[in-house]
C-alpha positions as CSV (number, residue, x, y, z in Angstrom):
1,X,10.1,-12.4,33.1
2,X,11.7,-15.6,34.2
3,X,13.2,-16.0,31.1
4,X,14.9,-11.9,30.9
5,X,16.0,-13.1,34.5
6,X,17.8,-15.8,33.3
7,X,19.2,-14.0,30.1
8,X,20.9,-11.4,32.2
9,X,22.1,-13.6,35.0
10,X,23.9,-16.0,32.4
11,X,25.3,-12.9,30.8
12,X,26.6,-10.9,33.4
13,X,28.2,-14.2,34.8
14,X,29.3,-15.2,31.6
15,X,28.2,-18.1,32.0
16,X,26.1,-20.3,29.3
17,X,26.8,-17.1,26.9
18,X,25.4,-19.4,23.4
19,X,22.0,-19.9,24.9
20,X,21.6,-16.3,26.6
21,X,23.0,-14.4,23.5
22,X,20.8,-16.2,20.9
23,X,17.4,-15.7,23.0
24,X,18.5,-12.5,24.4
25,X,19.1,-11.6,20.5
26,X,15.9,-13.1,19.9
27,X,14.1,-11.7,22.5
28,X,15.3,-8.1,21.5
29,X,14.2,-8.4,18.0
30,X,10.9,-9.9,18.6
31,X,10.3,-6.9,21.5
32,X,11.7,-4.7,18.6
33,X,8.8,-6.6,16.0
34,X,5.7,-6.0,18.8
35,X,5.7,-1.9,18.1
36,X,5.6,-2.0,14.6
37,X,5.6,0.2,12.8
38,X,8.3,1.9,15.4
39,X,8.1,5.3,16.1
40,X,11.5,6.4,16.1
41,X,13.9,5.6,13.7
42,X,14.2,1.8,13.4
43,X,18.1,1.1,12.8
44,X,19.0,3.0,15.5
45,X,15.7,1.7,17.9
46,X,16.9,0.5,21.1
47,X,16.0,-2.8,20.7
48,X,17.7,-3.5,17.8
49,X,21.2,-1.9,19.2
50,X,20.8,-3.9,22.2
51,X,20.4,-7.4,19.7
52,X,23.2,-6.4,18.3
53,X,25.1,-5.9,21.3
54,X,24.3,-9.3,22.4
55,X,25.5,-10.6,19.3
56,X,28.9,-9.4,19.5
57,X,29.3,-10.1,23.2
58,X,28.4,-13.7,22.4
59,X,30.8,-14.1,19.1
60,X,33.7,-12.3,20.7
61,X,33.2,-14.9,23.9
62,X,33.1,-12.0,26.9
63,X,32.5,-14.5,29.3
64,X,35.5,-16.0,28.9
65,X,37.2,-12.6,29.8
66,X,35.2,-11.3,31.9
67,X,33.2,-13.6,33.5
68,X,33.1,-17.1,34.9
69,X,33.4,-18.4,31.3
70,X,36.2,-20.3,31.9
71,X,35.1,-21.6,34.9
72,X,32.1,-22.9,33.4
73,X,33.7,-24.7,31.0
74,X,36.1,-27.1,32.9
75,X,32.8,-28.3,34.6
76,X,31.8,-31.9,34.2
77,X,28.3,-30.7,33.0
78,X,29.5,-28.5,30.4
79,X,32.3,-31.2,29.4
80,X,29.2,-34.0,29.0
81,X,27.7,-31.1,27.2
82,X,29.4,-28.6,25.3
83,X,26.6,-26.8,23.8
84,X,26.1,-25.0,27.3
85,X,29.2,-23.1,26.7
């Protein structure tokens, strides 16, 4: 729960937006593989929707727009380093 906590505080902030969107895309997809097989149809399931949503947030960089993305990167810890942009 810590971790889901975490996820959607760094993405609502937009803020460490590599790390939340891979385990948040993660996370979804292995939430999506517990209920297998689904019982609704699985392209459209929820979970996978919401993977793919994270996805594109993360590639399109919304933090940077519309969040404290750029903020976060003109700290010295992200500077020292980069991969918690």
């Amino acid at each position: 729960m810590l971790g889901l906590l975490g996820i959607g505080i760094a993405m609502t902030l937009g803020i460490g937006m590599r790390i939340a969107g891979v385990s948040g895309a993660l996370l979804y997809v292995l939430m999506w593989t517990a209920a297998l097989p689904p019982a609704n149809n699985p392209i459209t399931d929820d979970h996978i929707l919401g993977a793919l949503i994270v996805t594109v947030l993360t590639l399109l960089g919304a933090g940077n727009y519309f969040g404290l993305g750029n903020r976060w990167r003109q700290t010295a810890l992200v500077k020292k380093y980069p991969w918690l942009t």
